[in-house]
N, CA, C and O of each residue as an XYZ file, in Angstrom:
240
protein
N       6.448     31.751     23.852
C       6.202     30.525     23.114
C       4.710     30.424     22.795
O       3.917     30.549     23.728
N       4.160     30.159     21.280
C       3.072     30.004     21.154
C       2.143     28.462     21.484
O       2.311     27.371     20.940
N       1.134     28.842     22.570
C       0.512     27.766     22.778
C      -0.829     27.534     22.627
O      -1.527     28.175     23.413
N      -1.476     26.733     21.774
C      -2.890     26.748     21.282
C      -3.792     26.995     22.869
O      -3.582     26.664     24.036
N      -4.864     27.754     22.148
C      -5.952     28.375     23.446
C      -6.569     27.124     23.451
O      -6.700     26.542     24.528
N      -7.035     26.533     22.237
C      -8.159     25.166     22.661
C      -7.486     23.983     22.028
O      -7.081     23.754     20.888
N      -7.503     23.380     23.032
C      -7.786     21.294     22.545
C      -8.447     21.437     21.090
O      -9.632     21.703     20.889
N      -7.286     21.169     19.932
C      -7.992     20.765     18.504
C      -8.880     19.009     19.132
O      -8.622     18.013     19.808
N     -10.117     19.687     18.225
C     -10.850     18.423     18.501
C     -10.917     16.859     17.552
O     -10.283     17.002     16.506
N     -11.332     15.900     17.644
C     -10.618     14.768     16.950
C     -11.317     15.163     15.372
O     -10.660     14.802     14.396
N     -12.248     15.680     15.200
C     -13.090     15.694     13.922
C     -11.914     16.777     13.500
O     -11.096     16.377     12.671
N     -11.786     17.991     13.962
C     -10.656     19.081     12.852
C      -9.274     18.183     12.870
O      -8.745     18.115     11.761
N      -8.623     17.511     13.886
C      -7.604     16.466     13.550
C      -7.836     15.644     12.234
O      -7.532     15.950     11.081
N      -8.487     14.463     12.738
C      -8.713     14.046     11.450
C      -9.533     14.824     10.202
O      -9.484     14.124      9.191
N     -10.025     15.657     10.063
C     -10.057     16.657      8.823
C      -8.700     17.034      8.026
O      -8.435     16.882      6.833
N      -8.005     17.524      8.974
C      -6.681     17.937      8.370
C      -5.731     16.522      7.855
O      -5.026     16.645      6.854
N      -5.767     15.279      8.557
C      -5.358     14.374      7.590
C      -5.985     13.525      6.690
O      -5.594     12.385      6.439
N      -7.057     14.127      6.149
C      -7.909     13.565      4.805
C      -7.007     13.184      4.017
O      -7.046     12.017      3.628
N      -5.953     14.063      3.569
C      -5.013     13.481      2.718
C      -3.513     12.541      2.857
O      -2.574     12.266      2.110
N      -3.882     12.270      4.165
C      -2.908     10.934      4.440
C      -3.049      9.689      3.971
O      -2.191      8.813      4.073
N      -4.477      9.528      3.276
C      -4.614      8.274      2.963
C      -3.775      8.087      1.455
O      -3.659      8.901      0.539
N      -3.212      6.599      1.588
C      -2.742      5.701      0.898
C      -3.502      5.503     -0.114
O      -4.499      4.798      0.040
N      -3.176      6.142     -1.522
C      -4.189      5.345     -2.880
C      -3.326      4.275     -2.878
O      -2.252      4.067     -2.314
N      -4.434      3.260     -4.072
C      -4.109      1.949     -4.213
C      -3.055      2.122     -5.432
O      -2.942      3.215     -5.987
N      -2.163      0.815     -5.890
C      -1.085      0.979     -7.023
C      -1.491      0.871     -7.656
O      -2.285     -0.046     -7.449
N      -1.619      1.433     -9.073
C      -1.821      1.836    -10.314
C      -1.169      0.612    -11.138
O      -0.022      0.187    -11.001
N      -1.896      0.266    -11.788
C      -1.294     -1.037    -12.977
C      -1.822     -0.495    -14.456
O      -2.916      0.012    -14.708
N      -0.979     -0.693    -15.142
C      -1.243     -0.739    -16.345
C      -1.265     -2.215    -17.703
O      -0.395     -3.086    -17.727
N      -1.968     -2.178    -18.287
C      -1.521     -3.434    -19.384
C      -0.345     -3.254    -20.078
O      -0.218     -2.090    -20.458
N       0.508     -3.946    -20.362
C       1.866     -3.758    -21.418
C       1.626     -4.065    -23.120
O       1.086     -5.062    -23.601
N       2.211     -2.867    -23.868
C       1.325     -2.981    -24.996
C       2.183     -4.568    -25.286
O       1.390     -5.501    -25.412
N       3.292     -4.855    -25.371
C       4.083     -5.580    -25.880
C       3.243     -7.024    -25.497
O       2.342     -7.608    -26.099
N       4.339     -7.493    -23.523
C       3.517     -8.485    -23.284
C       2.391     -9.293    -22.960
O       2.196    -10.497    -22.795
N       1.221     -7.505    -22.891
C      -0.015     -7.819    -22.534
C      -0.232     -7.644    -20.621
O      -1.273     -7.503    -19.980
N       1.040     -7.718    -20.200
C       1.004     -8.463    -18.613
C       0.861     -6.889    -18.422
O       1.040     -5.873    -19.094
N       0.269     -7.379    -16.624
C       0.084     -5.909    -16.347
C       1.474     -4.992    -15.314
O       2.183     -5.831    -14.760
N       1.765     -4.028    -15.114
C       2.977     -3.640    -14.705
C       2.431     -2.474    -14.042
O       1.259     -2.209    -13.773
N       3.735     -1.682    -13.782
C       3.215     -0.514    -12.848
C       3.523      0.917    -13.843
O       4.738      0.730    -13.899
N       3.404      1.669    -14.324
C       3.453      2.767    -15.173
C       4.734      3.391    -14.877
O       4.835      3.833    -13.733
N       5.932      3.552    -15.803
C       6.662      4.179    -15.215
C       7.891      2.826    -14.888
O       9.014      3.164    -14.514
N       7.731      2.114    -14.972
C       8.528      1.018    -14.299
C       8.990     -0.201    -15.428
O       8.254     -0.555    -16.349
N      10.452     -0.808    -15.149
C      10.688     -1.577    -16.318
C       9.888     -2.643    -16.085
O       9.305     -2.872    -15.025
N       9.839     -3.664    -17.630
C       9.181     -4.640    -17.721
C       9.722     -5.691    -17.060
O      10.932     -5.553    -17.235
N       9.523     -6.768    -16.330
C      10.722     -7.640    -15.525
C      10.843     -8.771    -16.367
O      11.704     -9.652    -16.351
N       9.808     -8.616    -17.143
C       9.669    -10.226    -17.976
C      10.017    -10.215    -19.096
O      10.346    -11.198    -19.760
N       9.974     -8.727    -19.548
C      11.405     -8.796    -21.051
C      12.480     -7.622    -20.623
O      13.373     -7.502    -21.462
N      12.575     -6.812    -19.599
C      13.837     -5.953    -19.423
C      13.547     -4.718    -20.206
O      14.404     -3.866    -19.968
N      12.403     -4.211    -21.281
C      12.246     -3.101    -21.708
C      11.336     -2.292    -20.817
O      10.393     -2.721    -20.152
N      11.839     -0.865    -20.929
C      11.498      0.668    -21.048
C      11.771      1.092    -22.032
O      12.642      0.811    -22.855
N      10.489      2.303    -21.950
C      10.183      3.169    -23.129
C      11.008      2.871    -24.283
O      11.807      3.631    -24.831
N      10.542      0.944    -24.775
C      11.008      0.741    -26.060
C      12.329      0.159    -26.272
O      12.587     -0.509    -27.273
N      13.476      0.491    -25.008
C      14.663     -0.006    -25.216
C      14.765     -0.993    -24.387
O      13.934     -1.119    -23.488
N      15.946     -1.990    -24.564
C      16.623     -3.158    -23.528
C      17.042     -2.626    -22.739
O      18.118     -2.091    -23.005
N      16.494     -2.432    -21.319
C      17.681     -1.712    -20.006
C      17.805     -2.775    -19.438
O      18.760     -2.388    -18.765
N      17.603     -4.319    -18.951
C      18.094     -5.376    -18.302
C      18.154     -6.795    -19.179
O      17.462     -6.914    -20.190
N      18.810     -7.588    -18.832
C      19.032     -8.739    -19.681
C      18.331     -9.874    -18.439
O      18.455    -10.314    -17.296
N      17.552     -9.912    -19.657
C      16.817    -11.083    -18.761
C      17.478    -12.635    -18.775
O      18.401    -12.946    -19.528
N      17.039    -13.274    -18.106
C      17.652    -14.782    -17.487
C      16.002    -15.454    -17.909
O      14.844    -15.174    -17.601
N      16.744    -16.571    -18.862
C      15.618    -17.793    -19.070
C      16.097    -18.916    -18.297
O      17.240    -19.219    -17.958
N      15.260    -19.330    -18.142
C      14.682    -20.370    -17.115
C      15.235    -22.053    -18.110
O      14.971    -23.161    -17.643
C-alpha cells in the first residue's frame, strides 16, 4: 500500500486547492427588459429564451 514519506505541509495543501474557490454569479443586462439576469437562463419576467416564449407568465 502506498504511503506518503512526508506530512504534505499546509502551504502545498492549500496550493493545490487554489482552484476551489467559488467565482461570483455572472449577470448580464437583458437586451429586451433591460433587467439584469443570469446568462444562459430564462427571463422570469417575460418567460423568453433565445427569442422564444418557453413559460407563460402570470400577471399580477
Amino acid at each position: 500500500m502506498a504511503v506518503p514519506k512526508r506530512k504534505t505541509s499546509p502551504s502545498r495543501r492549500n496550493m493545490r486547492r487554489s482552484h476551489h474557490a467559488l467565482a461570483p454569479n455572472s449577470f448580464i443586462e437583458d437586451k429586451d427588459t433591460g433587467e439584469m439576469r443570469r446568462p444562459h437562463h430564462v427571463d422570469l419576467k417575460t418567460g423568453m429564451y433565445k427569442g422564444r416564449q418557453v413559460l407563460d407568465v402570470k400577471e399580477d
